[in-house]
C-alpha positions in Angstrom: 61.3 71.3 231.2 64.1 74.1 231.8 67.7 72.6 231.9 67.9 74.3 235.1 64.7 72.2 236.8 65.6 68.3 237.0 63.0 66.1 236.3 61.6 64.4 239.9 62.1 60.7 240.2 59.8 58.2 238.7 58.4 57.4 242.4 58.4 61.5 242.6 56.5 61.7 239.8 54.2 58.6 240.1 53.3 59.8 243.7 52.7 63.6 242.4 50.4 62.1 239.4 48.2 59.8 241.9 47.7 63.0 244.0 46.8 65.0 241.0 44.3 62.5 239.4 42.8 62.2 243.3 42.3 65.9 243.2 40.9 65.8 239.6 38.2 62.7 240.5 37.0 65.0 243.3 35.8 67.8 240.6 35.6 70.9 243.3 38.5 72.4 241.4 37.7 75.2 239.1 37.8 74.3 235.6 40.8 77.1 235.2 42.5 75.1 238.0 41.4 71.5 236.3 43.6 72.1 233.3 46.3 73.3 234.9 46.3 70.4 237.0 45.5 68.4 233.9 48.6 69.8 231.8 50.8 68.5 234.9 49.5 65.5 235.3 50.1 65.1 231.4 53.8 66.6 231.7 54.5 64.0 234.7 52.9 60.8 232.6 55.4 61.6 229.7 58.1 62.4 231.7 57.4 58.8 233.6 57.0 56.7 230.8 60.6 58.1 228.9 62.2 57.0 232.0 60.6 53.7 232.1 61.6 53.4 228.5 65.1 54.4 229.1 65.2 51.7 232.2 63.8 49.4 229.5 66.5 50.2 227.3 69.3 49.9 229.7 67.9 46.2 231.2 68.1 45.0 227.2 71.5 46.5 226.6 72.5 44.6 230.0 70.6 41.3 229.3 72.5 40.9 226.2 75.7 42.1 227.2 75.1 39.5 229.6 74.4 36.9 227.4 77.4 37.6 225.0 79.6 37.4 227.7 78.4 33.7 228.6 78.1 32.8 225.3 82.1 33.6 225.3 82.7 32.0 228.2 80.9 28.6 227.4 83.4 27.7 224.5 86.7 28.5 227.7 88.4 25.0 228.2 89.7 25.2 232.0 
């Protein structure tokens, strides 16, 4: 994906995949036409699952940031 083109949401992308692997089930598309859906569908997929990794990534990073920050404040004498 071009710099220039942002990458659709991951609900923009999830919806644009379902509609693409509806279209695909139904098998009146030319086969020309099938793999060019195909490639999209394969395109979205990755592009869905780097930004569920990167969410993963940033929920870990919080989670222990989280739990240094009350480990620190468990050994505070008020």
């Amino acid at each position: 994906m071009s710099e220039q083109q942002k990458a659709p949401s991951f609900e923009q992308a999830l919806e644009e995949l379902e509609s693409l692997v509806n279209e695909l089930e139904h098998g009146e598309l030319p086969l020309e036409k099938s793999l060019e859906k195909f490639e999209k569908a394969i395109q979205l997929a990755r592009t869905s699952q780097q930004q569920l990794q990167q969410a993963e990534q940033k929920v870990t990073t919080l989670m222990a940031a989280q739990e240094s920050s009350a480990d620190n404040d468990d050994g505070d004498v008020m």
